[in-house]
N, C-alpha and C positions, 0 to 999 in steps of 0.2 A: 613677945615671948610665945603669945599661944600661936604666930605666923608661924615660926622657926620650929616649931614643934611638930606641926601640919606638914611642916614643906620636908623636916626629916621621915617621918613618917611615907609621904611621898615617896622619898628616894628608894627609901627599903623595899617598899612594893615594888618599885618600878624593877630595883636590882633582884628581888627574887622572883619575876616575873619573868625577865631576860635568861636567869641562870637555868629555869625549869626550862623555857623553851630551846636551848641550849642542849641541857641533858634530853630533850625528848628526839630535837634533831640527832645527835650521838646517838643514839638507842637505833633508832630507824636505819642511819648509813651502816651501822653494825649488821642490823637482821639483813639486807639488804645484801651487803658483801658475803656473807654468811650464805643464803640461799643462793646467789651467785656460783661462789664456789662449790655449793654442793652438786653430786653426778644427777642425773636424770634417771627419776625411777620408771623402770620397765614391767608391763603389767602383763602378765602371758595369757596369747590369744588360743583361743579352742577354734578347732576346725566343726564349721556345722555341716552334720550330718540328716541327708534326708530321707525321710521311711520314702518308701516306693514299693507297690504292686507288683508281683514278679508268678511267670507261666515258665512252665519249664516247658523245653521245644523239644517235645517227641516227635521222632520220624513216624510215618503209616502211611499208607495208600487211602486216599482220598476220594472219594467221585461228586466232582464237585457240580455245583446246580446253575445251571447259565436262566438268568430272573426275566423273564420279556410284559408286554402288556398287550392284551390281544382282546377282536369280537368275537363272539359265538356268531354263527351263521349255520345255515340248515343247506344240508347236500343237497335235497330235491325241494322245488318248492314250485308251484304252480300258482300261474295267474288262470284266474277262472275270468275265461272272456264269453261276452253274449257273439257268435259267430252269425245269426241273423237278428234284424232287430223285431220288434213288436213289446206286445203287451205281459209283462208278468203274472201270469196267470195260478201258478202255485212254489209256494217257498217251503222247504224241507222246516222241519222244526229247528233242526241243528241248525243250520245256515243264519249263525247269530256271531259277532265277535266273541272267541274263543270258542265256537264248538269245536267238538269232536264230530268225524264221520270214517266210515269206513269204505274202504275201495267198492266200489260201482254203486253208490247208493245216489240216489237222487237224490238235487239238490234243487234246483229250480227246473220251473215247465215254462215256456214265455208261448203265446197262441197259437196253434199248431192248423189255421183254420186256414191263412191264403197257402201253406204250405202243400197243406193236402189238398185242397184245391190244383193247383200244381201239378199235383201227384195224379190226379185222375183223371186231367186233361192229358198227359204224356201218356198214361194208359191208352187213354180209347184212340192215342196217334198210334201205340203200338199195334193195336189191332188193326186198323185201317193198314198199317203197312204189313200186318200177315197178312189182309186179304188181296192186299195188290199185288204182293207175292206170287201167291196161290193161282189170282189169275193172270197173271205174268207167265205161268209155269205151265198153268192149262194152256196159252197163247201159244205158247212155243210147241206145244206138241202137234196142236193142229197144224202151225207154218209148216213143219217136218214135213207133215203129212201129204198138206199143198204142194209140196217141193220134190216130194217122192210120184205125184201124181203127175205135176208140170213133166217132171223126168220122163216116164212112161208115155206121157202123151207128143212129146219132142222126140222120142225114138219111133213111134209109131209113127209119125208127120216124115220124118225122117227116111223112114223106109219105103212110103210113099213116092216121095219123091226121086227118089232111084231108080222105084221100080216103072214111072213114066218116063225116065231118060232112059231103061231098056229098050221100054218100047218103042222111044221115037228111034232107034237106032236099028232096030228092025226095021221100023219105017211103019208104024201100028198107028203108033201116040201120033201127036199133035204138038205143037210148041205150046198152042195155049194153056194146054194140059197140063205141060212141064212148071210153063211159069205159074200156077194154079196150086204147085203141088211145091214148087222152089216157096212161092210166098207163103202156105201153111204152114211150111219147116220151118220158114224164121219168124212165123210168129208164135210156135212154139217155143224154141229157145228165148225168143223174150220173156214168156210166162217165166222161164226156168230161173231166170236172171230176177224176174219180181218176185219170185217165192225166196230165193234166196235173202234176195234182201230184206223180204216181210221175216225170216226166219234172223235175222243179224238183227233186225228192232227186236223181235221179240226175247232175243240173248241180251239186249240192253235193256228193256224193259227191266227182265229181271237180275239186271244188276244194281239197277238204279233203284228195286225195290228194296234187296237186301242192304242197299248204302242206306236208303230212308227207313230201315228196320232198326240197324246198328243205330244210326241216330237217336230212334226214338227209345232202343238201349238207354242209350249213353244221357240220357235227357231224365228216363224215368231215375236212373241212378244215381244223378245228381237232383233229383226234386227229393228223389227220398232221402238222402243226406242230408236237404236243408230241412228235412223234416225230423229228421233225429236232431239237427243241431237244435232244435227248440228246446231237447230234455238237456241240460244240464246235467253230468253225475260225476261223482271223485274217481280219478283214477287211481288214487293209492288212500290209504289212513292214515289223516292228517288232524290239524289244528286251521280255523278258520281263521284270516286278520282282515284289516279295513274292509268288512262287510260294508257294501255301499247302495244297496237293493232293496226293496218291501214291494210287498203284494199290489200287485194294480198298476205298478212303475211303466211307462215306458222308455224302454231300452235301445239304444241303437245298437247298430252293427260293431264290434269288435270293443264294446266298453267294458271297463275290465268293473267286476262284481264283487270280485272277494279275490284273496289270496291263499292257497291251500299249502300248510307247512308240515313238511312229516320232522317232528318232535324229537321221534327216536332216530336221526340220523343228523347227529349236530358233527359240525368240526370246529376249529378255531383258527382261525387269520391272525397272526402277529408279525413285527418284523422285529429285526436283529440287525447290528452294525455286520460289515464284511467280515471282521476280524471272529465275530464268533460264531457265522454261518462255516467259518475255514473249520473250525474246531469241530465241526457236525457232519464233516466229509470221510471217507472213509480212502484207502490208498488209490481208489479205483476215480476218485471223484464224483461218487453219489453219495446220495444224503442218506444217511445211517437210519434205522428203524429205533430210536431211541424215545426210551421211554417217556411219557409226558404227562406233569401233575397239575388242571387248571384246576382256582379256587377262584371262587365270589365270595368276595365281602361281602357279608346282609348285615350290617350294622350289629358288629362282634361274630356272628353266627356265620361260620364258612359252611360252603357248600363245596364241594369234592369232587373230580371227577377224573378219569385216568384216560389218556391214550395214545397214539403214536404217531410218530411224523410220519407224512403220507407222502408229499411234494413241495416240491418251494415253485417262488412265480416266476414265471419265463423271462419279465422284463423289471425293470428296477422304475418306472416311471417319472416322468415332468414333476421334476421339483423334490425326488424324495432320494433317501441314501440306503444303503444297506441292503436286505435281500427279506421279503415278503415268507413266509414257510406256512403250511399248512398242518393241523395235524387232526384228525379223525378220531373221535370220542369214543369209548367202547359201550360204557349206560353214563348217561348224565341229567339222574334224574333231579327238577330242580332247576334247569336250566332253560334261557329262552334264547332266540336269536335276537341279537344286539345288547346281550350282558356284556357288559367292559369286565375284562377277566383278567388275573394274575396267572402269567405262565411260568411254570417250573420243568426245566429239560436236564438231563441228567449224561451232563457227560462224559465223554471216556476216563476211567480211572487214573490219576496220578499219581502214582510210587514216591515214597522216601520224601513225603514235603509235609511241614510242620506248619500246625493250625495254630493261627495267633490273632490276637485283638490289633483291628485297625488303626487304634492309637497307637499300638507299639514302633509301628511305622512311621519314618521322615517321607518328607518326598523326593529324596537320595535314595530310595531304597536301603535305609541303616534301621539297623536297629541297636539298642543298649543292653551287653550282659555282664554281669556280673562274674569279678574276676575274684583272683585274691584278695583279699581285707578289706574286701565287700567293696572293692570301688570299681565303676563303669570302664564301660571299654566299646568302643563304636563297634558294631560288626556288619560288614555289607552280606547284603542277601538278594538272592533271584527271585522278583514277585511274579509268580505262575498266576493267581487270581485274587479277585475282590470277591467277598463270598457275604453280602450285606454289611456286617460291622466286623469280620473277620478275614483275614489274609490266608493264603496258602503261599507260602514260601519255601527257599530250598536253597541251601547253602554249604559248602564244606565246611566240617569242623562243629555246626552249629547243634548238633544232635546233642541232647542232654542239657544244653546249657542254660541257663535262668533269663530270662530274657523279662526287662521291664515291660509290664502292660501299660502303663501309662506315660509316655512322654510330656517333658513340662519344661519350657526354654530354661530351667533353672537346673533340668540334669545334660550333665556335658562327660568327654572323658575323662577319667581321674576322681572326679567328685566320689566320696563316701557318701555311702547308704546305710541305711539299716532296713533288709529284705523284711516285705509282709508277706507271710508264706499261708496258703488257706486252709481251712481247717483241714487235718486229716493228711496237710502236705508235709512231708520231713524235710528237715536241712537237708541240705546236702553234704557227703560223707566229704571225710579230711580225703583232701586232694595226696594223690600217691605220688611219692617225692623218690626221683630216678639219681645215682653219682654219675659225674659226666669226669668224663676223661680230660686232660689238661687241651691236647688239641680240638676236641669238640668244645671246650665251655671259651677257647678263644675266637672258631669259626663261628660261635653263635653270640657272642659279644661285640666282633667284628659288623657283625649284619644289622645290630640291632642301631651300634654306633652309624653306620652307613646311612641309618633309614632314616630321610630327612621328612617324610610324608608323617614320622610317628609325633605326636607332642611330648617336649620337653622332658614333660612330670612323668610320663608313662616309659618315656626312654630311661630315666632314671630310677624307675622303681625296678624297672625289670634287670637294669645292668645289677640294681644292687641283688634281687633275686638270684642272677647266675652269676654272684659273689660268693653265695654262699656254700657250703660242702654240697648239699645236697638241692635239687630244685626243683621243683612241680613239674611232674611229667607232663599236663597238658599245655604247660607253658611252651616245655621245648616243642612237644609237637607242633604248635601250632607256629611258630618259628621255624622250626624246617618244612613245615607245608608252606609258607610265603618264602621259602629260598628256593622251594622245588626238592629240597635232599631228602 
C-alpha cells in the first residue's frame, strides 16, 4: 500500500513538473515571436559640433622682416707686427688684452741700439761722399784749367812751326829746325788730348761721387726706418686682442704682438638663401639700402643695434649656397667682433595681404572659413611669407572672412563649429541676402551642379541655399568669381 502510494505521488510530481516546463517553453516561443515581429527602434543621432579658434582676415600693407643669423666683425683691424726683431725693451701700460689706446700713441719700444748704430755709420758714409764730391769738383776745375793751358800752349808750338816752314821756304831755316818745331806741335796736341781726358775722369769722378752720395741717401733712409720700426704706435683708436708680448721678450722679425680692433666700426656678415637676396634687389639690380635690426641674446637681456646694408659678396664659395651680404652698424654699443647675432632686414612693403597664424595653414596652401551655419569651407590662398609663427597671405574673396587659427585633422569641409571669437571680437553681422532672377538662380545652380572638384555635402547645402527666395549675397559672389561672371 504505502509502495502505490509513493509511486502515485511520484507520478504527480513528475506530471506537474513536465506541464510547468511545458508552460515556460510556451511563454519564451511567445516573447520570442513577439520581439521578432516587433520594428526596430531608431535612436536620433546629433551631429558634433566642434569649438575652433577663429582670426578674421583683414587686408593692410605689411613690411615684412626677412630673419637671417650673422657675425659681428670690425671694418678696420690691424695686426700689430714687430717689423725688426730684438729685445722688448718698453711696453705701453695699455698694451694688455682689452685695452684701449688712441691713435699714435706708443705701444711697445724693442732696442733701438744696433739700429742707431746703423744709423751713424750711413752718416759718416754720407760725409765721406760729400767730401769726395767736393774734391771731385775742385779736380775738375783744375783739369779745365790744364786743358785751357795744353790749348794755349799747342797754338803757340803750333805757330812755331809754321813760322820755320816760312823760313825754310825763303831758304833762312833749316829742315832740322822745321822737324824740331813739327815735333814740339805734336807733342803739344798730345798734352791737349791728356788734359782732356784727365778732364773726362774728373766728370766721372764726380759722377760716381754723387751716385755714392745718393746711395748713402738711400742707406741713411732705410737705417732710419728700421730705426723708427723699433717704436711700435696705434695707427687709429682701438681695442687690443691676443696680446702675446711682456717686457724683456725677444722678438723676431714680422711676429705678430697683439691685434688692434676699432670697436666703433662693426658691421655684420650673414647669408640668405638666393630666393631672398632676389627680394633685397631693386629694378636696377642692386642691393637696396634697407634697413637693418641686429640683436644678441645675453641670456633674456637683448642688446640692439640698427644699420644698413652696404654690399653682398662677389663669390658664393666651395661648398656653400645662397649669397653672403654685408651690413654696416651705425653705434653698437655692447657689441664685440665674433658675437653670433640675430638679423632682422625689412623688406619692401606688401599691399592687401592678411596676417594669420601658421597653423591656420595646410601645406596645400588652404585654409578653413567659416561659412553659413557656421560650417567650414576649404579656401586656397597665395603664401607671400613665413613671418616666424605667422603667414602673410593673399587671396580673392578672402577679405573679411573668419578664418580658423587652428587646424586639427578633425576639421574638414562641411563639418560644424561653434566660432571662439576673442575678447572684445563681435560676431559677425547677418550676412545680406540679394533675390536673384529666375535665369541667374539657374546659371548659378547649373555651375554649382557642374562642379565636380566641390564635396557632396557642400554641393547640396548650397543648391538648397539658391532654392530659396532669397540668398547670401557673398555666396553668389563668390560663385560668379569661380565662373569669371
Amino acid at each position: 500500500m504505502r509502495f502505490l502510494r509513493r509511486s502515485l505521488t511520484g507520478l504527480f510530481l513528475l506530471s506537474l513538473t513536465l506541464g510547468l516546463l511545458a508552460y515556460a517553453g510556451v511563454q519564451v516561443r511567445d516573447a520570442v515571436q513577439e520581439r521578432m515581429a516587433q520594428e526596430p527602434r531608431s535612436f536620433p543621432q546629433r551631429e558634433r559640433v566642434f569649438a575652433v579658434n577663429i582670426v578674421p582676415a583683414n587686408f593692410e600693407t605689411v613690411t615684412p622682416v626677412l630673419t637671417a643669423f650673422g657675425q659681428i666683425d670690425s671694418v678696420r683691424t690691424l695686426e700689430l707686427r714687430a717689423a725688426v726683431g730684438g729685445r722688448v725693451l718698453e711696453i705701453a701700460p695699455e698694451f694688455i688684452e682689452g685695452g684701449s689706446v688712441t691713435e699714435g700713441q706708443m705701444l711697445v719700444r724693442i732696442d733701438p741700439t744696433d739700429a742707431e748704430a746703423v744709423l751713424q755709420r750711413v752718416e759718416s758714409d754720407i760725409l765721406d761722399a760729400e767730401a769726395e764730391k767736393r774734391e771731385a769738383e775742385r779736380a775738375i776745375i783744375l783739369a779745365r784749367d790744364e786743358l785751357v793751358a795744353a790749348d794755349e800752349q799747342a797754338t803757340l808750338r803750333e805757330r812755331a812751326y809754321q813760322r820755320q816752314v816760312d823760313l825754310q821756304d825763303r831758304g833762312v831755316g833749316t829742315a832740322a829746325a822745321v822737324e824740331v818745331a813739327e815735333l814740339a806741335a805734336a807733342q803739344a796736341r798730345q798734352a791737349v788730348l791728356s788734359r782732356r781726358q784727365a778732364v773726362a775722369q774728373a766728370e766721372a769722378r764726380i759722377d760716381q761721387a754723387t751716385t755714392r752720395l745718393s746711395r748713402a741717401v738711400i742707406a741713411e733712409a732705410e737705417a732710419q726706418r728700421r730705426l723708427d720700426d723699433t717704436l711700435i704706435t696705434a695707427d687709429f683708436s682701438g681695442t687690443l686682442a691676443d696680446v702675446s708680448v711682456v717686457q724683456g721678450r725677444l722678438v723676431s722679425s714680422n711676429e705678430q704682438l697683439a691685434r688692434l680692433i676699432d670697436a666703433d666700426a662693426l658691421e655684420v656678415a650673414f647669408r640668405v638663401s638666393t630666393q631672398q637676396f632676389a627680394r633685397l634687389l631693386d629694378e636696377s639690380g642692386q642691393l637696396t639700402q634697407s634697413d637693418v635690426t641686429v640683436i644678441l641674446d645675453v641670456f633674456g637681456t637683448n642688446l640692439t643695434a640698427t644699420g644698413t646694408l652696404s654690399r653682398a659678396g662677389a663669390a658664393v664659395g666651395d661648398g656653400q649656397t645662397g649669397r653672403q651680404l654685408f651690413a654696416t652698424l651705425n653705434s653698437a654699443p655692447g657689441f664685440r667682433p665674433g658675437d653670433f647675432v640675430t638679423v632682422q632686414i625689412d623688406e619692401p612693403p606688401l599691399e592687401n595681404v592678411a596676417h594669420l597664424p601658421a597653423s591656420a595653414l595646410n601645406a596645400a596652401n588652404e585654409v578653413l572659413v567659416i561659412e553659413g551655419e557656421d560650417r567650414l569651407e576649404v579656401f586656397s590662398v597665395n603664401l607671400l611669407r613665413r613671418q616666424g609663427d605667422d603667414v602673410l597671405v593673399r587671396a580673392r574673396g578672402l577679405e573679411g572672412r573668419e578664418v580658423v587659427a587652428e587646424r586639427t585633422p578633425l576639421l574638414g569641409a562641411g563639418i560644424k563649429v561653434r566660432p571662439l571669437r576673442e575678447a572684445g571680437q563681435a560676431a559677425p553681422e547677418e550676412p545680406e541676402m540679394v533675390e536673384l532672377t529666375e535665369e541667374r538662380r539657374a546659371r548659378l545652380t547649373a555651375f554649382v551642379q557642374s562642379n565636380t572638384r566641390m564635396p557632396e555635402e557642400a554641393r547640396q547645402r548650397i543648391l538648397q541655399q539658391l532654392s530659396q527666395g532669397t540668398v547670401p549675397a557673398q555666396v553668389v559672389e563668390r560663385i560668379e568669381s569661380r565662373m569669371g561672371g
